[in-house]
C-alpha positions as CSV (number, residue, x, y, z in Angstrom):
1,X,113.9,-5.1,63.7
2,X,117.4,-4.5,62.0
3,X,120.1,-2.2,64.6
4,X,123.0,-0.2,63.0
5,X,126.1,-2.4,64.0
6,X,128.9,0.3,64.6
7,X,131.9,-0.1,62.7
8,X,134.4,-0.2,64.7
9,X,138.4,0.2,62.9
10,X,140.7,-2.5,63.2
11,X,144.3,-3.3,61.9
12,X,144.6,-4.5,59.0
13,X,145.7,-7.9,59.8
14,X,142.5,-8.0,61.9
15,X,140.2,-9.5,59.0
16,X,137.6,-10.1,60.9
17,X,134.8,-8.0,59.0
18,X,132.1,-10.6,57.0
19,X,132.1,-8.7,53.6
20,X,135.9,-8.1,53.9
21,X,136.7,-12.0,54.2
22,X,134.5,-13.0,52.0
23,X,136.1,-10.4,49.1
24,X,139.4,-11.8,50.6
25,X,138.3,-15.8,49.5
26,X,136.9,-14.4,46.5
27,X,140.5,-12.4,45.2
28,X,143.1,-13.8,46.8
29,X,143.3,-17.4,47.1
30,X,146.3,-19.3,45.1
31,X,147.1,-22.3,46.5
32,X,143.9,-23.1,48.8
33,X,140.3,-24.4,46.8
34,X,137.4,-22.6,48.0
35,X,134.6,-24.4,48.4
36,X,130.5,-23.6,49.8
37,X,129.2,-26.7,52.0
38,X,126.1,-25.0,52.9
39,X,124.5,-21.7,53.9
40,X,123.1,-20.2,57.1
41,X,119.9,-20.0,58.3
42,X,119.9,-15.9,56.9
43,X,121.4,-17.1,53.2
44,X,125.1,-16.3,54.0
45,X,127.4,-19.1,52.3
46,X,129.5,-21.6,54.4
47,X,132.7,-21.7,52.9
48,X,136.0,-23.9,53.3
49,X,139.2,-23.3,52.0
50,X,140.9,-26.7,51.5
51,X,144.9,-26.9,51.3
52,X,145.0,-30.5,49.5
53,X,147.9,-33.0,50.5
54,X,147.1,-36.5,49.0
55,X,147.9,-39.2,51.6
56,X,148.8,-36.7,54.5
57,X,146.6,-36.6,57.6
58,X,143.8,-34.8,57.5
59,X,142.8,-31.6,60.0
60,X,140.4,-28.7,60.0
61,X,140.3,-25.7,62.1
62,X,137.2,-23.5,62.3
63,X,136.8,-20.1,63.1
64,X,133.3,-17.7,64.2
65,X,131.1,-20.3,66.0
66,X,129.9,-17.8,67.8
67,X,129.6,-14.5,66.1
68,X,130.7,-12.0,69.0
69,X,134.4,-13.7,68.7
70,X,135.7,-11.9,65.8
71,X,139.6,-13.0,67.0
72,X,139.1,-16.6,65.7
73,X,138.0,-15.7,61.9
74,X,140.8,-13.3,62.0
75,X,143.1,-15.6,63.1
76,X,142.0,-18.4,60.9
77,X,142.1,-15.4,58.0
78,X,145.8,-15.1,59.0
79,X,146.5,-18.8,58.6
80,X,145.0,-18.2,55.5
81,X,147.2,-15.9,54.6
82,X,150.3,-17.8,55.4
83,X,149.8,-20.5,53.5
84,X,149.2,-18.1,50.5
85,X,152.0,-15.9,51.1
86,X,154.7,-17.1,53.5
87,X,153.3,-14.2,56.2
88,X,150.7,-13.6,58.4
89,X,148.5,-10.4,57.7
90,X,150.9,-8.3,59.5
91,X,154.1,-9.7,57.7
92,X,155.3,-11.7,60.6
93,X,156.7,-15.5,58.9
94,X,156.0,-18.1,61.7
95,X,158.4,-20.8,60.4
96,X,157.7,-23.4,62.8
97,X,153.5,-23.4,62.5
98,X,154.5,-22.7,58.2
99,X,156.5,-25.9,58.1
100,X,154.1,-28.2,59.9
101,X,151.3,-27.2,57.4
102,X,153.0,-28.3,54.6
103,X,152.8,-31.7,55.6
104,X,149.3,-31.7,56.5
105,X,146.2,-31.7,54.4
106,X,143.9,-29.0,56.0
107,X,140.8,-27.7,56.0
108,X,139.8,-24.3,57.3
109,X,136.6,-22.8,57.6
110,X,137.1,-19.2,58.8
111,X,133.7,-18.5,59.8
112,X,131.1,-21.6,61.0
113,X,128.3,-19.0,62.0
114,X,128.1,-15.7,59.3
115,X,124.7,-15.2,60.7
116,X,126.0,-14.1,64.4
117,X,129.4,-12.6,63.1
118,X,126.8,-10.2,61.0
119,X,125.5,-8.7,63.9
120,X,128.6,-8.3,66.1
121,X,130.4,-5.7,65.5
122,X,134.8,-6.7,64.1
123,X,136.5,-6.4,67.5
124,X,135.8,-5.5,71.2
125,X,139.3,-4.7,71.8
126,X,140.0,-2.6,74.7
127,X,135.6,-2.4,75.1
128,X,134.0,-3.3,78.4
129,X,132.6,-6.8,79.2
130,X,129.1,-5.7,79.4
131,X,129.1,-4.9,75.9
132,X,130.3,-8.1,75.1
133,X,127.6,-9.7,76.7
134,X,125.1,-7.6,75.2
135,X,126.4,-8.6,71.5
136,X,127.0,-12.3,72.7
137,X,123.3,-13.0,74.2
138,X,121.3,-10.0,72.5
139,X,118.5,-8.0,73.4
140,X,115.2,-9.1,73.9
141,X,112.4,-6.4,72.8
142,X,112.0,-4.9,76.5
143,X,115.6,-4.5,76.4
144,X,116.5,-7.6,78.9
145,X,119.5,-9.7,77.7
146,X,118.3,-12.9,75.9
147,X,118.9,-15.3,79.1
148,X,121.9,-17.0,77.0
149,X,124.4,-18.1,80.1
150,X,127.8,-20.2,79.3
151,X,127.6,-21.8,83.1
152,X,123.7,-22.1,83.0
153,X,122.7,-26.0,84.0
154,X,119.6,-25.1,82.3
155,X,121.0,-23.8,78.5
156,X,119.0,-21.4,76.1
157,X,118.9,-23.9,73.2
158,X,116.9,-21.5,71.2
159,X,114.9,-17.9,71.4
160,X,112.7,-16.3,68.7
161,X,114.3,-13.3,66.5
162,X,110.5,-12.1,66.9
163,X,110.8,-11.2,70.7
164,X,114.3,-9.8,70.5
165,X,115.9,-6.2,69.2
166,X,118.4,-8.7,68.1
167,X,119.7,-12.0,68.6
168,X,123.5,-12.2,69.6
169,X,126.6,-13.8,68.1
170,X,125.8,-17.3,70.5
171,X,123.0,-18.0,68.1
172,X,122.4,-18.2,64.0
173,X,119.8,-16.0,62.5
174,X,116.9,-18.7,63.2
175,X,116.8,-18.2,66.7
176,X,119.1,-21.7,67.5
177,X,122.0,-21.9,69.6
178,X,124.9,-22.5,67.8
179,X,127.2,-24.9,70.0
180,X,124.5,-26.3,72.2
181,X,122.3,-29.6,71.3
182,X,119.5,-31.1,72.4
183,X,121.1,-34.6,71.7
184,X,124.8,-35.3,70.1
185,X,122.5,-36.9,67.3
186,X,121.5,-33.9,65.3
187,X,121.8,-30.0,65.3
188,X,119.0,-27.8,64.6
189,X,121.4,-25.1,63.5
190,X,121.7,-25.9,59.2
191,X,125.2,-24.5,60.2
192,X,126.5,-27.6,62.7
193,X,124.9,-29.9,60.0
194,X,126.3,-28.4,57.4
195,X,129.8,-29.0,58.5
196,X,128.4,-32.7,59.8
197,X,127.8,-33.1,56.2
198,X,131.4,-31.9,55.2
199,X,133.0,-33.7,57.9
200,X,131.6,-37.2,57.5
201,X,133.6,-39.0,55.7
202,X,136.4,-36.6,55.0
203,X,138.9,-38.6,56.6
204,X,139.5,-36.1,59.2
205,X,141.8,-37.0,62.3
206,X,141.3,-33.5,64.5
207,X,138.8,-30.2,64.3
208,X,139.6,-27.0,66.4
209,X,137.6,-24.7,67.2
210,X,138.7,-21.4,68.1
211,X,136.6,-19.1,70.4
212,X,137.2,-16.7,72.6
213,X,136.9,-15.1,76.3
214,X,139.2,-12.8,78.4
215,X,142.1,-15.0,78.8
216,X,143.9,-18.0,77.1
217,X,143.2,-21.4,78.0
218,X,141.6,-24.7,76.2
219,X,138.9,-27.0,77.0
220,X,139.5,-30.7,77.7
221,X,136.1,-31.9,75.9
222,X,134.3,-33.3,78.5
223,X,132.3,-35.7,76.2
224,X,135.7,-37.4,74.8
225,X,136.5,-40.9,75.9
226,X,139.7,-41.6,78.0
227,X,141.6,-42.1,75.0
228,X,141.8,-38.6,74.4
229,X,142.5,-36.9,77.9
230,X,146.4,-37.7,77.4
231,X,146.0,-36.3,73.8
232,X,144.9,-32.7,75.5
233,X,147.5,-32.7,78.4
234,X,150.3,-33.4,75.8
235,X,148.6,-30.0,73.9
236,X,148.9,-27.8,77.5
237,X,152.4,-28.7,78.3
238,X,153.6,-28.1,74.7
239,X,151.8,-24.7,74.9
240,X,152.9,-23.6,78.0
241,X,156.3,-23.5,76.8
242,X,155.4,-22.0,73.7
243,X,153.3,-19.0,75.4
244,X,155.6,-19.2,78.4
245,X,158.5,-18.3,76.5
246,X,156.6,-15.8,74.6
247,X,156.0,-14.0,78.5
248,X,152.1,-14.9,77.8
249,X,150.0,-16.1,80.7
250,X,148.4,-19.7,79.5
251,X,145.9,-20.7,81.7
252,X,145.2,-24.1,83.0
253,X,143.2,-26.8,81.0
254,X,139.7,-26.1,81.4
255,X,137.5,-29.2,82.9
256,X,140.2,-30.9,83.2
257,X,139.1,-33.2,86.2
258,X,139.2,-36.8,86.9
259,X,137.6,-38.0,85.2
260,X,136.4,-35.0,83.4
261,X,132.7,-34.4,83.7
262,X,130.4,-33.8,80.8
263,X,128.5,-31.0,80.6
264,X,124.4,-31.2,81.1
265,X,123.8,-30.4,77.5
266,X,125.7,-31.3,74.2
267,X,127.7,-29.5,72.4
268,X,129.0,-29.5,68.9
269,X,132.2,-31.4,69.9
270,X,129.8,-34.3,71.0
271,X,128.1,-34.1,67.6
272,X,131.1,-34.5,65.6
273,X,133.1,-37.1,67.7
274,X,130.5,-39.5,67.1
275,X,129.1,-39.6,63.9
276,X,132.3,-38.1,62.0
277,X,134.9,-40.2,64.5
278,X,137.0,-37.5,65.4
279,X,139.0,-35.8,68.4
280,X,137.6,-32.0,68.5
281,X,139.7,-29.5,70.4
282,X,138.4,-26.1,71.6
283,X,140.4,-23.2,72.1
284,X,139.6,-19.9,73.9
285,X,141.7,-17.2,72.8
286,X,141.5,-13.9,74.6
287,X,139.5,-10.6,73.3
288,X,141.7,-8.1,74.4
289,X,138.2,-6.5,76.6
290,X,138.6,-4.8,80.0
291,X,136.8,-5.0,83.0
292,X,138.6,-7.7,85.3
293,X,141.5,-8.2,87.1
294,X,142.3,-11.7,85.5
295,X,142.1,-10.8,81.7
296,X,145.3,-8.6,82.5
297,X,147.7,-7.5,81.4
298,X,145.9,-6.0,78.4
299,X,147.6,-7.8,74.8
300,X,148.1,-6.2,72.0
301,X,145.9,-7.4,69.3
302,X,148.4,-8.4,67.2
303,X,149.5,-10.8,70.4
304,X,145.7,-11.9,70.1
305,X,146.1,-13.2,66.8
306,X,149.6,-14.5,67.3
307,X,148.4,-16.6,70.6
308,X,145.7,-18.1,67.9
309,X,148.5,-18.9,65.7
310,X,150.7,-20.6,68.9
311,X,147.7,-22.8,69.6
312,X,146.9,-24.0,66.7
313,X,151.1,-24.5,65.9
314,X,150.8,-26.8,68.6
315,X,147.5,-28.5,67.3
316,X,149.1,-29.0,63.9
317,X,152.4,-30.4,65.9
318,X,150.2,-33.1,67.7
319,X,148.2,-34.3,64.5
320,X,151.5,-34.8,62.3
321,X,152.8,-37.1,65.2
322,X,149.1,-39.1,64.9
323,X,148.0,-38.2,68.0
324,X,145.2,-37.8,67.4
325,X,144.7,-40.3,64.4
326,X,145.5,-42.6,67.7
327,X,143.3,-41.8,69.7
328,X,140.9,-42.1,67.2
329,X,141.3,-45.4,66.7
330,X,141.5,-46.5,70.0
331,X,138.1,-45.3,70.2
332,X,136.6,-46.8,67.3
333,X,139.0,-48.8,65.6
C-alpha cells in the first residue's frame, strides 16, 4: 500500500529531498567523482562522492542511515557543497572545517538508506515527536506502530512491508532494519553490505555517521576496543568548546561508561570495525522537533546544519592528527 508523503517546504540549504540530491550529484559536482557502489533493496542507487588526495588519510562520513533523519543528508549535502564552492548551501564559508578537508582524502555518502529517506517526509522541524515516531517505526496495517524501539533489549531486526501501511525511515524497503545486526559478521540490509563492499579495502582510517534525535550529543561505540575510548573523549572536549562558544548545549558522551557496555545486538559500527578495521563514530544531531523540555531551546535549522558541520570539523581535526589511524593500529596492527 503506497501513502502520500506530504511535502513539507524547507530552506534551501536544507537539501534533504531524495530527487533534489540526486539532481544535485547529477549537475553540480566539479571537483568530487560520483560514484554508485550499490542499490537498495527498492532499486534506488547508493552513491559516493569521493574528494581524491593521493597519499592523505583516508575518511568517510555518511549521511540518512535512517530515513526519518533528513538533517544528516542535508548536512552531508552542505559539505558537499563546500568543497565545490568555498560555501555552505546558505553562503556561510567555515574556514576552519574548509581547510582541514583539503588535506584529507574523503569519502561522503550523503544518503546510506534512499529506501527509508523515500518515505519520510524532508524535515520535522518545529513538528511534534509523535510524528516522528510514526515516520521512524511506521504503521502496521491495524494502525499500531511497527514495535521498532531504540532502548528495546529485545530489537525489531526486521518486519514485513506486507503487514504494514508503511514501513518507517529505521528500516530499508525489504522490511530489514538498517543499523541493527543479527551478528557483526554480515548485514541482511544490501545497503550495510554495500558500503562493507566499498569500505573493505579502501584504506579508510574513520567513518561517521550522522543521525539525529532532539538534542546534540555522540555515541562512544560500545563495541570499540579500549584503544579507541581516548580517541572519543578527545572528540567531546574539542566540541564542547566548539558548540560552547557557539552558546549551543552539547550534551554528554553517550554510553560513555567504564568500561563502556555493548549493546545486546549489533550494529553497523560493529560490522565495519571488524572486517574493514576501522574506528566508526556516530553522531546525533538535533531535529529541531518539539515536545520536551530537554530538546530546548528550539535551533534554527540553519543552526542544525551548522552543529552537523562543528562535529564533523572536529572529526576531520582528529583524523589529520592520526588519531584514529592510531588507534587503528593498536587494534590490529
Amino acid at each position: 500500500m503506497q501513502i502520500k508523503i506530504p511535502r513539507i517546504i524547507t530552506p534551501d540549504y536544507w537539501l534533504a529531498n531524495l530527487g533534489d540530491v540526486q539532481r544535485y550529484l547529477r549537475h553540480h559536482l566539479a571537483q568530487g567523482e560520483l560514484r554508485q557502489f550499490g542499490e537498495s533493496s527498492l532499486g534506488f542507487p547508493l552513491q559516493v562522492v569521493e574528494y581524491a588526495n593521493p597519499g592523505a588519510r583516508k575518511l568517510m562520513v555518511i549521511g540518512g542511515t535512517h530515513g526519518h533523519e533528513p538533517g544528516g543528508v542535508a548536512s552531508v549535502m552542505n559539505l558537499i557543497h563546500l568543497l565545490e564552492t568555498g560555501r555552505d548551501l546558505a553562503g556561510e564559508p567555515h574556514e576552519r572545517l574548509l581547510e582541514l578537508a583539503g588535506g584529507l582524502h574523503l569519502l561522503l555518502v550523503p544518503c546510506l538508506n534512499p529506501d527509508g529517506r523515500s518515505v519520510c517526509p524532508d524535515s520535522f522541524y518545529a513538528q511534534g515527536i509523535e510524528t516522528t515516531v510514526a515516520y521512524s517505526s511506521g504503521i502496521q496495517t491495524n494502525g499500531d506502530l511497527v514495535p521498532y524501539d531504540s532502548e528495546s533489549q529485545e530489537p525489531c531486526y526486521y518486519f514485513d512491508p506486507a503487514d504494514a501501511v508503511f514501513v518507517g525511515g529505521q528500516f530499508n524497503g525489504a522490511g530489514w532494519a538498517i543499523n541493527r545486526r543479527l551478528s557483526d559478521d554480515h548485514s541482511e540490509a544490501v545497503e550495510v553490505q554495500a558500503l562493507l563492499g566499498l569500505a573493505q579495502g579502501a584504506g579508510l582510517d574513520a567513518i561517521l555517521d550522522l543521525h539525529a534525535c532532539g538534542s546534540n550529543f555522540a555515541f562512544q561505540v560500545r563495541s570499540h576496543e579500549a584503544p579507541y575510548w581516548p580517541v572519543m573523549r578527545e572528540w567531546q572536549r574539542r566540541a564542547e568548546a566548539l558548540f560552547g562558544a557557539k552558546g549551543r548545549p552539547l550534551n554528554k558522551l553517550h554510553g560513555d561508561d567504564d568500561p563502556p557496555v555493548p549493546p545486546a545486538f549489533f550494529c553497523n559500527s560493529a560490522l565495519l570495525h571488524k572486517h574493514a578495521k576501522l574506528m566508526w563514530m556516530s553522531y546525533e544531531g538535533r531535529q529541531g522537533y518539539v515536545g520536551r523540555v530537554p530538546f530546548f531551546p528550539l535551533p534554527t535549522e540553519w543552526e542544525i546544519i551548522d552543529d552537523y558541520l562543528g562535529a564533523i570539523e572536529v572529526y576531520l581535526e582528529l583524523g589529520t592528527e592520526g588519531r584514529y589511524a592510531d588507534a587503528n593500529a593498536e587494534v590490529f596492527g
